[in-house]
N, CA, C and O atoms as a CHARMM CRD file, in Angstrom:
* protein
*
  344
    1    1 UNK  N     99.92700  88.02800  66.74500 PROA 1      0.00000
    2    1 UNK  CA   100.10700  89.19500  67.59700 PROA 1      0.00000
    3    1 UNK  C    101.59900  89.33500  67.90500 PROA 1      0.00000
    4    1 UNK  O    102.37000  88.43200  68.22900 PROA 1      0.00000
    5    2 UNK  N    101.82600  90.45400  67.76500 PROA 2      0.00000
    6    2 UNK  CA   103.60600  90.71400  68.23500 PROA 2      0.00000
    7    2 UNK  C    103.56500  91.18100  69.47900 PROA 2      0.00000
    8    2 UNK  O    102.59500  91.65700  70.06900 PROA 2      0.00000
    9    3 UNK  N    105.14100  90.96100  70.02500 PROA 3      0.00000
   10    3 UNK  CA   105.38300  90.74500  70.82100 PROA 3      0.00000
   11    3 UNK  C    105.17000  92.50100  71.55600 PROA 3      0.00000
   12    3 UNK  O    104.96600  92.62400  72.76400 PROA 3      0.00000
   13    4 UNK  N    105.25000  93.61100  70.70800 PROA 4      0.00000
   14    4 UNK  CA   105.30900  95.07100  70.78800 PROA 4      0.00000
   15    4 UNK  C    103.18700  95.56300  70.94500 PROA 4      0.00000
   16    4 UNK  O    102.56700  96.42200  71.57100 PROA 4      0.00000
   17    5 UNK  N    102.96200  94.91800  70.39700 PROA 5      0.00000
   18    5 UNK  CA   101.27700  94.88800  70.81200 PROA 5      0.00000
   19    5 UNK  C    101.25800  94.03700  71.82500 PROA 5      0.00000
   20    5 UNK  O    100.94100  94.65700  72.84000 PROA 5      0.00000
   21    6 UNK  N    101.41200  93.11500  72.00200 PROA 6      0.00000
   22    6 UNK  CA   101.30600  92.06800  73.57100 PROA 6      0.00000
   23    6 UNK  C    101.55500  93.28700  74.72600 PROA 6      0.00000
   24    6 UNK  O    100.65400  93.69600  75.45800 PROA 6      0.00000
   25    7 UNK  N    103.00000  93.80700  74.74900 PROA 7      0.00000
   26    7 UNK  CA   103.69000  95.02200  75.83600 PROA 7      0.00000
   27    7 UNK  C    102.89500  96.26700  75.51100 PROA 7      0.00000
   28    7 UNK  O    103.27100  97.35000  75.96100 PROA 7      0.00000
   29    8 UNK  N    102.01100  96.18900  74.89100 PROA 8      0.00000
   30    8 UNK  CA   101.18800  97.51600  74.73900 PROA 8      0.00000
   31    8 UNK  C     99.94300  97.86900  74.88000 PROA 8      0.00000
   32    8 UNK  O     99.42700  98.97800  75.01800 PROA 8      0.00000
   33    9 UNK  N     99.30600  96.31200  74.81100 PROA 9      0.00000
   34    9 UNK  CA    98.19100  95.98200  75.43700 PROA 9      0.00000
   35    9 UNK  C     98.29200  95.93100  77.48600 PROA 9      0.00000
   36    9 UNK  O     97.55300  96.35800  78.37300 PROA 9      0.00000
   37   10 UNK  N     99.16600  95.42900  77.47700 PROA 10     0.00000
   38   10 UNK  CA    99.82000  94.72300  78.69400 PROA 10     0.00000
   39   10 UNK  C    100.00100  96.60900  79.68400 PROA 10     0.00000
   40   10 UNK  O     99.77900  96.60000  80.89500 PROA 10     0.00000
   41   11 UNK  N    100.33500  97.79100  79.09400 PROA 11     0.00000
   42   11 UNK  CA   100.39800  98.84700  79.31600 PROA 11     0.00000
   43   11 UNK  C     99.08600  99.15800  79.43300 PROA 11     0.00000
   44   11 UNK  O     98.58700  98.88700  80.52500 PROA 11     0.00000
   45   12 UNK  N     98.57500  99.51700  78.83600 PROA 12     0.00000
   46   12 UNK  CA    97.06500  99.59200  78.50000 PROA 12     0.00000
   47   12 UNK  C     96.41700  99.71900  80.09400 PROA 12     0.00000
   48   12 UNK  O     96.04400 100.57100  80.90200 PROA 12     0.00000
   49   13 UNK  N     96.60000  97.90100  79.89900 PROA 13     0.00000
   50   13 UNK  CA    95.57200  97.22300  81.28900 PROA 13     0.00000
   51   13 UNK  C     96.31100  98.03000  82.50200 PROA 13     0.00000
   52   13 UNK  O     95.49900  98.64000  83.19800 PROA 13     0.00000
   53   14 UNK  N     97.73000  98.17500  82.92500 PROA 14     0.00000
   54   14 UNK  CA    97.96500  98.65800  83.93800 PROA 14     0.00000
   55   14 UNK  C     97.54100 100.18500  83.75900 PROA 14     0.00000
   56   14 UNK  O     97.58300 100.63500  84.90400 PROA 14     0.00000
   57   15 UNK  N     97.21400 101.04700  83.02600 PROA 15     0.00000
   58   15 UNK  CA    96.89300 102.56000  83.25500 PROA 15     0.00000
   59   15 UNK  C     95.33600 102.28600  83.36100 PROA 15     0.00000
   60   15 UNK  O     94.47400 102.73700  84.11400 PROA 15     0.00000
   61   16 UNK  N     95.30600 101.37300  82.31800 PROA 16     0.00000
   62   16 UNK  CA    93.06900 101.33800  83.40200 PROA 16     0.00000
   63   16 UNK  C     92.98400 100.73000  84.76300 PROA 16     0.00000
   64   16 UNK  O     91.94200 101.04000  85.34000 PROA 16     0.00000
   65   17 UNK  N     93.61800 100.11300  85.29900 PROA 17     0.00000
   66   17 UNK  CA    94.01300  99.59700  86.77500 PROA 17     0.00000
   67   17 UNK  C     94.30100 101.03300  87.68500 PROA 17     0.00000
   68   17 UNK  O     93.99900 101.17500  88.87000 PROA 17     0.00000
   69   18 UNK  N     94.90200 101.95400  86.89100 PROA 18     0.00000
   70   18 UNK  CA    95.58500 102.66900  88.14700 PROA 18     0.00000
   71   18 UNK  C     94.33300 103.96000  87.77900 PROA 18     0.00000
   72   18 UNK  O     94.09600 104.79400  88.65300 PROA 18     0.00000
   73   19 UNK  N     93.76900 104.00200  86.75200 PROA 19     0.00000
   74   19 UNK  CA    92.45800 104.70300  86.94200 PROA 19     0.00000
   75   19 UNK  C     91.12200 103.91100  87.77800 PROA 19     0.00000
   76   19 UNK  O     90.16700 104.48800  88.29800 PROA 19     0.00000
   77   20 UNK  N     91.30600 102.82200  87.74400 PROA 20     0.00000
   78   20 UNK  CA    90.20900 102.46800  89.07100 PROA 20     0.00000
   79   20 UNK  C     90.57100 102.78600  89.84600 PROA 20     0.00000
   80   20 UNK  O     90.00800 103.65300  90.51300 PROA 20     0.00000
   81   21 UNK  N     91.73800 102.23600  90.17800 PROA 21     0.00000
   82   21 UNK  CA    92.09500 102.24700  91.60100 PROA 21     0.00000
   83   21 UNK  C     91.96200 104.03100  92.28700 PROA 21     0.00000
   84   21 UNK  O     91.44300 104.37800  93.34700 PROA 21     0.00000
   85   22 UNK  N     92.62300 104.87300  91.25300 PROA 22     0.00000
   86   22 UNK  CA    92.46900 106.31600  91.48700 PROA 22     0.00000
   87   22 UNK  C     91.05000 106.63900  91.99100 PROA 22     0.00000
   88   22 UNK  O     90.88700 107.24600  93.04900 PROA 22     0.00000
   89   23 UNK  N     90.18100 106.29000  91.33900 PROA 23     0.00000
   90   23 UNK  CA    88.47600 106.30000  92.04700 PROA 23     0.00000
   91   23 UNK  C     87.79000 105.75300  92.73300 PROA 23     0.00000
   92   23 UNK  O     86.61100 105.92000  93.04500 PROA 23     0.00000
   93   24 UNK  N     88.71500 104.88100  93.07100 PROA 24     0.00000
   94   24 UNK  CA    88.28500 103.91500  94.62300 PROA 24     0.00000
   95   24 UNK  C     89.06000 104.46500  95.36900 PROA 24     0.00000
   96   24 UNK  O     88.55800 104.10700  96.43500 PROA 24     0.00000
   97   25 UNK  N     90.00300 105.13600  95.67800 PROA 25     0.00000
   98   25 UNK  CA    90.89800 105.90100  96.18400 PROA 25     0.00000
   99   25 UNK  C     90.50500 107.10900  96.87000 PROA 25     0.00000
  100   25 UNK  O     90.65000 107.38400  98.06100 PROA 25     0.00000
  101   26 UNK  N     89.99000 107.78400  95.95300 PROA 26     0.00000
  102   26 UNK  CA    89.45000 109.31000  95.97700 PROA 26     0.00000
  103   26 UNK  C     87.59500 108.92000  96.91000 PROA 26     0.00000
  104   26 UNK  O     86.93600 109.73200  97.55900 PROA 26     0.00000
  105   27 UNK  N     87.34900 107.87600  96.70300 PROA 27     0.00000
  106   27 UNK  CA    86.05700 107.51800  97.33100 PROA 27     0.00000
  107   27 UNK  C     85.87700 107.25300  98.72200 PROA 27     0.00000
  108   27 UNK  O     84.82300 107.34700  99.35200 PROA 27     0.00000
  109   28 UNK  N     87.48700 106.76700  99.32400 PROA 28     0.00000
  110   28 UNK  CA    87.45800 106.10700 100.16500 PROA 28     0.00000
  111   28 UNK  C     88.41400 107.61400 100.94900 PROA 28     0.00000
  112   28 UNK  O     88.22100 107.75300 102.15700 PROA 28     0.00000
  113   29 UNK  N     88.98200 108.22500 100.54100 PROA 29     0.00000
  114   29 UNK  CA    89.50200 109.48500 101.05200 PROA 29     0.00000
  115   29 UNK  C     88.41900 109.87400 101.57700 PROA 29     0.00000
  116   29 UNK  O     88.16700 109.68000 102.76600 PROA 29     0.00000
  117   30 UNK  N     87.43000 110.62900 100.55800 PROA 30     0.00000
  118   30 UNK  CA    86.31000 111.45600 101.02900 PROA 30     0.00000
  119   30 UNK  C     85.50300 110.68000 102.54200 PROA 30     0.00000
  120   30 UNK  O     84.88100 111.43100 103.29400 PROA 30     0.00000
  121   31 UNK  N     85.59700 109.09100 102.88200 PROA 31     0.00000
  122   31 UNK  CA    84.77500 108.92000 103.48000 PROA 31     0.00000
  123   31 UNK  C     85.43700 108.68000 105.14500 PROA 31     0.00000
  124   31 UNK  O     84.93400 108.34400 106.21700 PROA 31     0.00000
  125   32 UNK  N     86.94500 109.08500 104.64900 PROA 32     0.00000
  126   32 UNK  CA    87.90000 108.52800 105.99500 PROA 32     0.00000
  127   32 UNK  C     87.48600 109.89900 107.35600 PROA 32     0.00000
  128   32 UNK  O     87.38600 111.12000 107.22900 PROA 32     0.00000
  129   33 UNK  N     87.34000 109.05200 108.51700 PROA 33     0.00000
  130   33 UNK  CA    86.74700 109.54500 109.91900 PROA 33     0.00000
  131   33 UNK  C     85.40600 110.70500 109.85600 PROA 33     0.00000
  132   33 UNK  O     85.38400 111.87900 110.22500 PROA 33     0.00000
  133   34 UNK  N     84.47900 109.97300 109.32100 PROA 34     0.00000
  134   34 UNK  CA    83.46100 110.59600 108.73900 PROA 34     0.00000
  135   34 UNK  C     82.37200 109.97400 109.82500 PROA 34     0.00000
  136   34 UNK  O     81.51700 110.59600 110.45600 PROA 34     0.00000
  137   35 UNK  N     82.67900 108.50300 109.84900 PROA 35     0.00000
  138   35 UNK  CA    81.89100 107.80700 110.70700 PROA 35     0.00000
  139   35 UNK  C     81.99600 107.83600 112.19900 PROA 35     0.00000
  140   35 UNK  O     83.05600 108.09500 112.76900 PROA 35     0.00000
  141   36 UNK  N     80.73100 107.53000 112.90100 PROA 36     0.00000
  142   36 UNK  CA    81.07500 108.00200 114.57000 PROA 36     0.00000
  143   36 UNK  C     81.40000 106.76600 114.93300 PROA 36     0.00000
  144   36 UNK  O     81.25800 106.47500 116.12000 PROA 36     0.00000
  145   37 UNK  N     81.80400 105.96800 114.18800 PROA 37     0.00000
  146   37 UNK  CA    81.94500 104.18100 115.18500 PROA 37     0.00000
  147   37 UNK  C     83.79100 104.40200 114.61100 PROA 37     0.00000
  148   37 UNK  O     84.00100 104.82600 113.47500 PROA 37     0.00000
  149   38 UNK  N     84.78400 104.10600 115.41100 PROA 38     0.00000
  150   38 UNK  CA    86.13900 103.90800 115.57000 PROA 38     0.00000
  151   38 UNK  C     86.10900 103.18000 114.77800 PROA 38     0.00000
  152   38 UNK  O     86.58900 103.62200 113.73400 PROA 38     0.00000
  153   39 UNK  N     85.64800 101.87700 114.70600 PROA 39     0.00000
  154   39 UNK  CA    86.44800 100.92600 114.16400 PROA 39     0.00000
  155   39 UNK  C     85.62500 101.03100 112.58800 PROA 39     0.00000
  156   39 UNK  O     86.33200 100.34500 111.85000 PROA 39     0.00000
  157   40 UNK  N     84.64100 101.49700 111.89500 PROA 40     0.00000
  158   40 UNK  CA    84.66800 101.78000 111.02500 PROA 40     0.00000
  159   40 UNK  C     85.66400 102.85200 110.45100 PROA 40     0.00000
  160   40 UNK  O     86.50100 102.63300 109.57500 PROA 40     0.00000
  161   41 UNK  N     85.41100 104.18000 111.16100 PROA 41     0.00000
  162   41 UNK  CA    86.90400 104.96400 110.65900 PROA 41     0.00000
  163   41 UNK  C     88.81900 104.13700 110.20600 PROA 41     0.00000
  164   41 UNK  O     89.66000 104.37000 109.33700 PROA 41     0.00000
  165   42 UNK  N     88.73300 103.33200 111.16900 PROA 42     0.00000
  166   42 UNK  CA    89.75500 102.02700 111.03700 PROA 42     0.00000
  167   42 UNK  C     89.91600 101.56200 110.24500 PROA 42     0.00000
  168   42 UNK  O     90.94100 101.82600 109.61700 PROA 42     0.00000
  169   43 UNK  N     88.86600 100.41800 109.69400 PROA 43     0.00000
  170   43 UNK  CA    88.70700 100.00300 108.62700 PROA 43     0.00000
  171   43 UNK  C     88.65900 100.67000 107.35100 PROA 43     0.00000
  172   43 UNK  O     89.02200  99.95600 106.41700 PROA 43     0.00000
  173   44 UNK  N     88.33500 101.76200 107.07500 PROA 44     0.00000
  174   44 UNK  CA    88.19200 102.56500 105.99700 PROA 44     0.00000
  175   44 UNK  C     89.27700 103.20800 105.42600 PROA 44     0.00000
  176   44 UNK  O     89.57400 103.33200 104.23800 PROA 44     0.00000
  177   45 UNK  N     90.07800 103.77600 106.87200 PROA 45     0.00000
  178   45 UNK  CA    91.83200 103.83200 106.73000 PROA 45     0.00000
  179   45 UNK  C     92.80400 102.77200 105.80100 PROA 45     0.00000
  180   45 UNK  O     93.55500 103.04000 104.86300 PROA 45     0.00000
  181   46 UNK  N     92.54900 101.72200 106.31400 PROA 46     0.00000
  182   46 UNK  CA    93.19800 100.81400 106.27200 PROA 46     0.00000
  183   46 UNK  C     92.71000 100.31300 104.69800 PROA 46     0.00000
  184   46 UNK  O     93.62000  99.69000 104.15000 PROA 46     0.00000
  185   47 UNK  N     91.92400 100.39900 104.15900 PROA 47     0.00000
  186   47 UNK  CA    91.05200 100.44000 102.99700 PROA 47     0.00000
  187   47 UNK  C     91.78800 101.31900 102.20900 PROA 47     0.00000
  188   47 UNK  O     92.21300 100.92700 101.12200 PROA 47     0.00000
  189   48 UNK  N     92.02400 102.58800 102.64700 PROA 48     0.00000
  190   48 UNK  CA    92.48500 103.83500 101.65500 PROA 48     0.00000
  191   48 UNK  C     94.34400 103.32300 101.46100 PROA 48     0.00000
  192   48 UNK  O     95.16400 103.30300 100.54300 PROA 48     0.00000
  193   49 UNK  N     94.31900 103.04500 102.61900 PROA 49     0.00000
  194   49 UNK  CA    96.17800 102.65100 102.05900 PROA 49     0.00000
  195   49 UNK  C     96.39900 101.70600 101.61200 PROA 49     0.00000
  196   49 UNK  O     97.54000 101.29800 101.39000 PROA 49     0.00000
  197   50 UNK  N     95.47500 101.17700 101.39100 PROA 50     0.00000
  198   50 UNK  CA    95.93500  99.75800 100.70900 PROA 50     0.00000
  199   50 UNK  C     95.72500  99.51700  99.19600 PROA 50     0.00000
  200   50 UNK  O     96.29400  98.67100  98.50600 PROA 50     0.00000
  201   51 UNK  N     94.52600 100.69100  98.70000 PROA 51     0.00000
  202   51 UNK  CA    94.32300 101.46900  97.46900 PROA 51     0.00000
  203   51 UNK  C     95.97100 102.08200  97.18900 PROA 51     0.00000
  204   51 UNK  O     96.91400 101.77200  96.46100 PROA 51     0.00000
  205   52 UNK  N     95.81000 102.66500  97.76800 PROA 52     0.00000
  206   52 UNK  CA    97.57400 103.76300  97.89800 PROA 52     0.00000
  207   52 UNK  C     98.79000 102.66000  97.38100 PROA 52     0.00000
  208   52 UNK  O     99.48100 102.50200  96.37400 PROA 52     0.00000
  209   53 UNK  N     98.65900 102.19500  98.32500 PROA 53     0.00000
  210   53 UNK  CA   100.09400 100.66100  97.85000 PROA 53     0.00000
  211   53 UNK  C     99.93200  99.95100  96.76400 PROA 53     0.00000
  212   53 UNK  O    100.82000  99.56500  96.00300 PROA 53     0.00000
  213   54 UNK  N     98.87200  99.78600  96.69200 PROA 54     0.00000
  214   54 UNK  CA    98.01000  99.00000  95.13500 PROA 54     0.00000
  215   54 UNK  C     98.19500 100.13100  93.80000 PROA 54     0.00000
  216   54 UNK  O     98.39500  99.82700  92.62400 PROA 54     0.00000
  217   55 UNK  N     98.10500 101.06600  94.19500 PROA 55     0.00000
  218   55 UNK  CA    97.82100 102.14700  92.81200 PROA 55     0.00000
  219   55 UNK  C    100.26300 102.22900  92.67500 PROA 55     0.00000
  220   55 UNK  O    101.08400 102.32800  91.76300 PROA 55     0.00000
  221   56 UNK  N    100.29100 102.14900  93.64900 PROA 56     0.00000
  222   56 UNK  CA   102.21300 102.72800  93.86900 PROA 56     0.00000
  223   56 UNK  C    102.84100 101.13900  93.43400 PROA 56     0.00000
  224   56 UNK  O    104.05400 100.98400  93.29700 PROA 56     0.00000
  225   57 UNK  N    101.90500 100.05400  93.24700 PROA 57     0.00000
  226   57 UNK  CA   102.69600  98.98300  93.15500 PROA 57     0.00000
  227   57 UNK  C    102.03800  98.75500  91.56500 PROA 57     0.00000
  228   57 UNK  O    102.67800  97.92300  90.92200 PROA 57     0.00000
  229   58 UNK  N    101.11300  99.23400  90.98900 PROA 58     0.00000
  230   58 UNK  CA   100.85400  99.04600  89.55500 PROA 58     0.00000
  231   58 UNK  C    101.79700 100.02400  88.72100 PROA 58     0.00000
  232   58 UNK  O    102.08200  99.80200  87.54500 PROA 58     0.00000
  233   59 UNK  N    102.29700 101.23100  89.50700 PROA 59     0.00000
  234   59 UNK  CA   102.76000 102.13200  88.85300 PROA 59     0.00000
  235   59 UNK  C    104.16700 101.82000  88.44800 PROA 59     0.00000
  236   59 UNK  O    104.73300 102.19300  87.42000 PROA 59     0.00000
  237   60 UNK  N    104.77500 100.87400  89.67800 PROA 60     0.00000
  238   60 UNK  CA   106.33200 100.15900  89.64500 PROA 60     0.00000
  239   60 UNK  C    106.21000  99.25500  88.44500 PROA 60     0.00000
  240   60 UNK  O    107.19400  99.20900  87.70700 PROA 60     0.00000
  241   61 UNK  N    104.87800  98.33800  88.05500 PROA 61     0.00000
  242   61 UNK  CA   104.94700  97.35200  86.96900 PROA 61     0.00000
  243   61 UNK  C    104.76400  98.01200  85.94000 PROA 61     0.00000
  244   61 UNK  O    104.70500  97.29400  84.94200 PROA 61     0.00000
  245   62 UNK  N    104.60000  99.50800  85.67200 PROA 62     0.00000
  246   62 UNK  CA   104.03000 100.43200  84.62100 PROA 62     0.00000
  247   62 UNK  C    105.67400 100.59900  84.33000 PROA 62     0.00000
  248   62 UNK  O    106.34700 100.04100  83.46300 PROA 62     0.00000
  249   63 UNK  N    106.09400 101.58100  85.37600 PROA 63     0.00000
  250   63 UNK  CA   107.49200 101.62800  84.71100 PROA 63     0.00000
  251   63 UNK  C    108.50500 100.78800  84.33700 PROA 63     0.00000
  252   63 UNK  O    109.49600 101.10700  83.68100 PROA 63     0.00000
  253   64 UNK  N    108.15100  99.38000  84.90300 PROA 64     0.00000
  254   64 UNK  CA   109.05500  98.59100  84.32300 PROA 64     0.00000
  255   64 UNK  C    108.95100  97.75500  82.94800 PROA 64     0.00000
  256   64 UNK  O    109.78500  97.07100  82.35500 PROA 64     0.00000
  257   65 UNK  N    107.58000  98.07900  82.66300 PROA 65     0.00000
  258   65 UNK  CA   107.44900  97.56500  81.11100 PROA 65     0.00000
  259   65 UNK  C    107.74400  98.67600  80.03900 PROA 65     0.00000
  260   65 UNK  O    107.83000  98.38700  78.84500 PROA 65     0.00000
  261   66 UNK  N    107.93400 100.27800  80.62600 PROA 66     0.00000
  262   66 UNK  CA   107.88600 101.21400  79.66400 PROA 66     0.00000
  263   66 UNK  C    109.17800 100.92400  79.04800 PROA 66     0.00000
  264   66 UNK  O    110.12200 100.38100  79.62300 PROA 66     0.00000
  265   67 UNK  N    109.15200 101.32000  77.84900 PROA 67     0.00000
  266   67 UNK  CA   110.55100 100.82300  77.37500 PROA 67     0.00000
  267   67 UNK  C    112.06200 101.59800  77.86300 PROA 67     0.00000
  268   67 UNK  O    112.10100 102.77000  77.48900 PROA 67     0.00000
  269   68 UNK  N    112.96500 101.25900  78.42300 PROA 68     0.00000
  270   68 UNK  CA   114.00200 101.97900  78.56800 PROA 68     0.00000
  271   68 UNK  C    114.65900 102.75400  77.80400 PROA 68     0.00000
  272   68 UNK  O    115.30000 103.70900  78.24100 PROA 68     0.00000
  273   69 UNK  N    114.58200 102.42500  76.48400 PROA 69     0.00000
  274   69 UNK  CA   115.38400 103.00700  74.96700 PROA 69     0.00000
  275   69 UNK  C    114.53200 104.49100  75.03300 PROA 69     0.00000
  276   69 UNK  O    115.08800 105.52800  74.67200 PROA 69     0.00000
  277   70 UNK  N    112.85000 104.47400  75.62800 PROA 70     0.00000
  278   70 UNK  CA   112.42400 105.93200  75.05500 PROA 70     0.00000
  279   70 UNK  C    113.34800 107.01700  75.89800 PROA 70     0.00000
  280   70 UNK  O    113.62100 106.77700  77.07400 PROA 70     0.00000
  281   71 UNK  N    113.71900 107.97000  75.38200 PROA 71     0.00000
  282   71 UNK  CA   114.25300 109.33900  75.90000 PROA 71     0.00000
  283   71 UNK  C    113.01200 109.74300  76.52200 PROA 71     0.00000
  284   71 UNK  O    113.18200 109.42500  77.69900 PROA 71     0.00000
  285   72 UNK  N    112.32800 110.05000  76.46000 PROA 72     0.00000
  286   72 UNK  CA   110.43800 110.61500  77.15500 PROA 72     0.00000
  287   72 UNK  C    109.62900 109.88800  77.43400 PROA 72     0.00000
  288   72 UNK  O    109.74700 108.84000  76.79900 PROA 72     0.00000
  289   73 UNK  N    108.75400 109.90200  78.14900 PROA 73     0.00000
  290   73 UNK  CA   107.48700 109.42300  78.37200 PROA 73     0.00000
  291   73 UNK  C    106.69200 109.60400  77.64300 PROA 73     0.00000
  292   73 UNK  O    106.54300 110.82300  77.55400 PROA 73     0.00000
  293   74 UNK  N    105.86400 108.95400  76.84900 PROA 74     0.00000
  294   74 UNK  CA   104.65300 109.50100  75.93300 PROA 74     0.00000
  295   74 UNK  C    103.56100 110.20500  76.55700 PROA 74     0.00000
  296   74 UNK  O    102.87400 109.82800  77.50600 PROA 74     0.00000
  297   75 UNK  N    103.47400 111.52300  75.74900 PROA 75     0.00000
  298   75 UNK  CA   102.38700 112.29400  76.52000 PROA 75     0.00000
  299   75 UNK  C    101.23800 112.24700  76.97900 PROA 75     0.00000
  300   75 UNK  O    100.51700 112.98300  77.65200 PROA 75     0.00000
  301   76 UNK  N    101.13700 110.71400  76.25100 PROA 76     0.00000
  302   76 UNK  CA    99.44100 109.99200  77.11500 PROA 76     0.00000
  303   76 UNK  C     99.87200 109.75900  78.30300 PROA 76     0.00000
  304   76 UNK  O     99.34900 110.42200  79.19800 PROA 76     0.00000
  305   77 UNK  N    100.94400 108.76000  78.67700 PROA 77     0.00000
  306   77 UNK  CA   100.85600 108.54900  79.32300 PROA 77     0.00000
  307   77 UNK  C    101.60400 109.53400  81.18200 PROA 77     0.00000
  308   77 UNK  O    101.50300 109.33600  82.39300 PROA 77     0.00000
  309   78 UNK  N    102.21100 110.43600  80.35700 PROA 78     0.00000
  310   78 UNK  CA   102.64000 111.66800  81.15900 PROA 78     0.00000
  311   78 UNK  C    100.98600 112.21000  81.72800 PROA 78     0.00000
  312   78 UNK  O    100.81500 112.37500  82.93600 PROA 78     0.00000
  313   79 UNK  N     99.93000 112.43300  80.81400 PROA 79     0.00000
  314   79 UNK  CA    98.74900 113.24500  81.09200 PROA 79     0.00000
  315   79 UNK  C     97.88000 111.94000  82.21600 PROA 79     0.00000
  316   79 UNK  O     97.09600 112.45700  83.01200 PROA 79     0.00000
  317   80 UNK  N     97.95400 110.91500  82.26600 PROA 80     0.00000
  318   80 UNK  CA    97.25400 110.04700  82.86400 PROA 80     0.00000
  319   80 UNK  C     97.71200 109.92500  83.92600 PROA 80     0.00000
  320   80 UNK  O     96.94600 110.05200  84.88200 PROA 80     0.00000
  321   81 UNK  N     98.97800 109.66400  84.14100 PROA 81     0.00000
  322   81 UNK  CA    99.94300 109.81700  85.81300 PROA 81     0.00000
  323   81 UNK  C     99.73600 111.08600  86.33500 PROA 81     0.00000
  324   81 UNK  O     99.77700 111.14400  87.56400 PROA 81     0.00000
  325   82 UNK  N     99.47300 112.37300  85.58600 PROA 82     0.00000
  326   82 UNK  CA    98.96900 113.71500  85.90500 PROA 82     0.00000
  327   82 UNK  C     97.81100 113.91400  86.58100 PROA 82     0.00000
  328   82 UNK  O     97.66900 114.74000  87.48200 PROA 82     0.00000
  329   83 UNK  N     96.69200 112.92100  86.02400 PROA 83     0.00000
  330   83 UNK  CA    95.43200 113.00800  86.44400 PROA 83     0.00000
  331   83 UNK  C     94.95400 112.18700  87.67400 PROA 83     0.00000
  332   83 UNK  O     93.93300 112.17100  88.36200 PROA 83     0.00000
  333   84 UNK  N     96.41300 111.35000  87.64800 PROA 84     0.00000
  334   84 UNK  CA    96.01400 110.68700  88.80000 PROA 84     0.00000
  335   84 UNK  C     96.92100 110.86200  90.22000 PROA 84     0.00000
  336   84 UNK  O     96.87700 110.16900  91.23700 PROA 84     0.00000
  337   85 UNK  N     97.64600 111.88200  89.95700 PROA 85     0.00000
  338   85 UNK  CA    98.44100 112.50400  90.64800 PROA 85     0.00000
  339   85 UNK  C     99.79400 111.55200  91.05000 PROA 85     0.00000
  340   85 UNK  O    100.00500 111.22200  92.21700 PROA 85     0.00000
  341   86 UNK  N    100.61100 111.18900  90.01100 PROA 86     0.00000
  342   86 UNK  CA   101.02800 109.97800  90.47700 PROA 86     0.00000
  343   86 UNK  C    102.54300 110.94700  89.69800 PROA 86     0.00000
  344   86 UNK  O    103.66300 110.43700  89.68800 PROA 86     0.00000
């Protein structure tokens, strides 16, 4: 295996990471102060930003493996940061 498939696999896993996380995200939006107990609304908050920091801290290890030499982003991966609003 080369070292250019290793960093491409390694890409891969972080854009299916930041598509979970995008739908655990969007799950936990829909359900924030929905509930009549405080401290569930609380918890659920605290749940959604931590999705948020998690999806913004995979995205920092995304760009730092993309290669610097490309002039562009590849349009996969332009359309996937699109979809996930990132």
């Amino acid at each position: 295996m080369s070292s250019d498939d290793y960093a491409h696999g390694r890409r891969d896993g972080l854009r299916l990471a930041l598509a979970i996380l995008a739908v655990e995200e969007a799950k936990w939006a829909a359900l924030l102060g929905r509930s009549p107990s405080w401290r569930t609304n609380q918890i659920r908050e605290v749940r959604h930003k931590t999705l948020q920091v998690a999806q913004k801290r995979l995205q920092t290890a995304l760009n730092r493996l993309t290669s610097k030499n490309e002039a562009a982003v590849s349009t996969e991966l332009t359309a996937a940061l699109d979809k996930l609003g990132l």
